[in-house]
N, C-alpha and C positions, 0 to 999 in steps of 0.2 A: 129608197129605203130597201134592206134587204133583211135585215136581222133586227128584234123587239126583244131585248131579253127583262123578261116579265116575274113578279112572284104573283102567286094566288094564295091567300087566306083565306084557311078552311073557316074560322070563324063569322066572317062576313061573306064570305064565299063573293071575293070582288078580286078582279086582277089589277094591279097595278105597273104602269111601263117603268122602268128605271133607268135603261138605255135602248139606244136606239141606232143605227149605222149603216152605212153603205155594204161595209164588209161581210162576208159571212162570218158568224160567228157561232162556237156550239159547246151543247156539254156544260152547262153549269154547275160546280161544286161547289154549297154553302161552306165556308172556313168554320173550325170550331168557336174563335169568337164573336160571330157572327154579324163581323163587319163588312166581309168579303164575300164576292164569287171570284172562281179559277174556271175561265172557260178559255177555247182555244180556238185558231183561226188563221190560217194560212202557211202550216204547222208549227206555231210556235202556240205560249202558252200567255195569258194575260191575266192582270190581277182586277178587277172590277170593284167598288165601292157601293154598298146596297143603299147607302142613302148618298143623294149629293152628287153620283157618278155624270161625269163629264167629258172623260176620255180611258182609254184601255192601256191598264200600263204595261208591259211585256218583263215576262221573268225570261231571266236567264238560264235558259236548258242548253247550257254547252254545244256541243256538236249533236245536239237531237233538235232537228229544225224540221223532222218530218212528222211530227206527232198529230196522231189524230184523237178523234172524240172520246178517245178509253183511259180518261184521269183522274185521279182521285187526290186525298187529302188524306194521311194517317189521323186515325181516332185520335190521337192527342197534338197535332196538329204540325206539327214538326218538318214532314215531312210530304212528298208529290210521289206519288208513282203515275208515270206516262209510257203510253205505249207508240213506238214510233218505228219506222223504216229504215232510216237514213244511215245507219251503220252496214246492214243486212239485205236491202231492198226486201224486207218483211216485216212486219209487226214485228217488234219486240217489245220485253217490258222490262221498265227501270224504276230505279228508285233517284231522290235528290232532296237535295234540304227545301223547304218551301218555302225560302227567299230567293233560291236559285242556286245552280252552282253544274256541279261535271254530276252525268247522271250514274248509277253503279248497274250495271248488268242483273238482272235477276233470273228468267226465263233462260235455258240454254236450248230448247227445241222452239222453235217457226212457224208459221205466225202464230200470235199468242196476242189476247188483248186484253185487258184487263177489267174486269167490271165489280168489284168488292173488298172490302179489308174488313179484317174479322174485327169485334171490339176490341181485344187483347190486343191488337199492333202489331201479331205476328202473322198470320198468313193473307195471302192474295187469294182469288180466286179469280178465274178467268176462263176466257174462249181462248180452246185450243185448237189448229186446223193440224190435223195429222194424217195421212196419207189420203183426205180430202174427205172426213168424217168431223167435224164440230160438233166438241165436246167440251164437259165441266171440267174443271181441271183446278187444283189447291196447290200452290207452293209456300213455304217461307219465304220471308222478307228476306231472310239470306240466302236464298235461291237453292235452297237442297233438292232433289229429284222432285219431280213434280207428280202429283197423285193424279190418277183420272178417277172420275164418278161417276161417270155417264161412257155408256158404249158403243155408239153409233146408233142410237136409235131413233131415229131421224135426225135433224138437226139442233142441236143446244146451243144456248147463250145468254147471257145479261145476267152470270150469278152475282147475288149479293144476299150478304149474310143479314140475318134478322136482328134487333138489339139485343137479344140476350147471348147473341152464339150460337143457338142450336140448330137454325135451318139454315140452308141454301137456296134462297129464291131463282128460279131461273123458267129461259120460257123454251118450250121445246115442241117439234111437231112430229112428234111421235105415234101421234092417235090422228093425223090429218093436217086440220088448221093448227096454226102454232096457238100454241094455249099458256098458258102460267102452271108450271107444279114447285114443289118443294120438296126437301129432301135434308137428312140429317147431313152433317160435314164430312161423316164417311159413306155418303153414297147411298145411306139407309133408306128406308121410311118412306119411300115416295108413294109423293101424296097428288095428286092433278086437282090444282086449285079452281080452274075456267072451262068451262067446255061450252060456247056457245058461239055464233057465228060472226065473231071477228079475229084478225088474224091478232093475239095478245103479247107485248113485249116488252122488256125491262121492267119488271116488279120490283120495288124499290119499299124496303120495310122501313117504316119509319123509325124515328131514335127515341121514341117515348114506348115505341111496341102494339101500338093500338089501332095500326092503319098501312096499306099497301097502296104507295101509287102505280098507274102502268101505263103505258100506251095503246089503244088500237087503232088497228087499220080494218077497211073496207075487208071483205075474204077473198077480194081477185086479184091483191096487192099482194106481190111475190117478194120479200124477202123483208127491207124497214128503211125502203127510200126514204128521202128528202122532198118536201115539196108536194105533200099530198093535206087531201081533208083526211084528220085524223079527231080520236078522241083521246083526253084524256080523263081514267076514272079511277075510282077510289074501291078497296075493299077492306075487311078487315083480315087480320092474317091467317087465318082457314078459308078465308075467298068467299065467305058469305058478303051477304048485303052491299054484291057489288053495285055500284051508279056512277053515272057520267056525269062530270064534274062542268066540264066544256068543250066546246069542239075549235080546230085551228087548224089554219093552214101551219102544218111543220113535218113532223115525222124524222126523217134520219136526225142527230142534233139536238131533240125539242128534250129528249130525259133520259138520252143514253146510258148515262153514268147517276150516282148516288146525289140529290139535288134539294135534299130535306132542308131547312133553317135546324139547329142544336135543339132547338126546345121540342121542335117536332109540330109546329101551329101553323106552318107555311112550306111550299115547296116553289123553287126557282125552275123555269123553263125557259125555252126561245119560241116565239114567233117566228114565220118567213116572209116576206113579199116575193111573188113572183121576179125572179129573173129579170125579165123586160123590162119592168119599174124601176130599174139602177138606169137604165138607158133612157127614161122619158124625158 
């Protein structure tokens, strides 16, 4: 076994397996009608069943076969944006129907990955790597000039917008360890949500508004490998009364991208097994 992709229920606070596979597999995004995950795995993209799952059905991403853990689902459900290699030898980011089809160009500067969609359905937001500085970055859906927010102040990434639109979640290590801050959608207001000694990544607001999930790693863990003990915790969205929800082997993969259930009760992750257990 290599990959366990799991939900956990804040109400009962119990995890549940749903699937399970040899493959790696990562990146789980709840569908709006909340029958589905869209994770991804050997860079293509697969449809998953939250109840009943058996096997991983593969959508059609046209000539983008290089995609990796940076996808998402439009608010109203329509639609995939992926971010993939395979045209550019770089990240880029696309958009496509979310049954499948040819994907549309959005990003036009390299690499660029994608971690947010505003509720409205019109802007992305993302990590952008630019003359080797990782930063916040907003485009339209239709790919007009892309905004930066962030300046090079240490390294940023994992934006994703709050349910009402106002903030930009992201995590940055601009004071040391990477930490969680937030920030209005023009770049405003920043606020540093974590400051304590673990490395903290992808803050993920929930869709009801009342709760941040994130990742941490150990603080001697350099960047958000694959394959390590991590946590995952919970806070509210001013970053008070944060706690650790559970701990798992996963890390790169386990909550990359936006992973809530619609109602906001549950959120979907991965598991990993070490490597060598696919060989035993």
């Amino acid at each position: 076994m290599r990959s366990s992709v799991e939900i956990y229920d804040l109400a009962t606070r119990r995890t549940r397996v749903i699937f399970q596979t040899t493959q790696l597999v990562e990146a789980p995004n709840w569908t709006p009608d909340g029958l589905h995950l869209i994770v991804n795995g050997d860079g293509l993209l697969y449809r998953l069943a939250v109840e009943g799952a058996d096997t991983l059905e593969p959508i059609d991403t046209g000539f983008a076969v290089g995609c990796n853990n940076d996808h998402g689902i439009s608010p109203d459900g329509r639609s995939l944006v992926i971010s993939d290699k395979t045209e550019y030898g770089k990240s880029c980011i696309y958009t496509l129907p979310v049954g499948g089809g040819v994907p549309l160009q959005v990003t036009a500067q390299m690499p660029s990955y994608w971690h947010g969609w505003s509720p409205d359905g019109q802007t992305l937001a993302y990590c952008g790597i630019r003359n080797d500085e990782f930063d916040i970055y907003t485009i339209s859906v239709d790919g007009e000039p892309e905004t930066r927010l962030t300046f090079g102040e240490g390294r940023n990434d994992g934006p994703d917008f709050s349910a009402d639109g106002q903030w930009i979640y992201f995590n940055s290590s601009r004071t040391g360890l990477m930490q969680i801050w937030r920030m209005h959608c023009d770049g405003s207001a920043l606020q540093q949500l974590t400051d304590d000694n673990y490395g903290n990544w992808f803050a993920h607001p929930s869709p009801d508004g009342e709760k941040v999930v994130l990742i941490s790693y150990d603080p001697d863990v350099f960047d958000h490998p694959r394959d390590k003990q991590v946590r995952i915790r919970l806070m509210k969205p001013d970053g008070s009364d944060l706690e650790t929800l559970f701990e798992l082997f996963g890390g790169q993969g386990s909550i990359n991208v936006p992973s809530w259930s619609p109602d906001g009760r549950a959120f979907a992750f991965v598991r990993y097994f070490p490597e060598q257990a696919t060989h035993a």
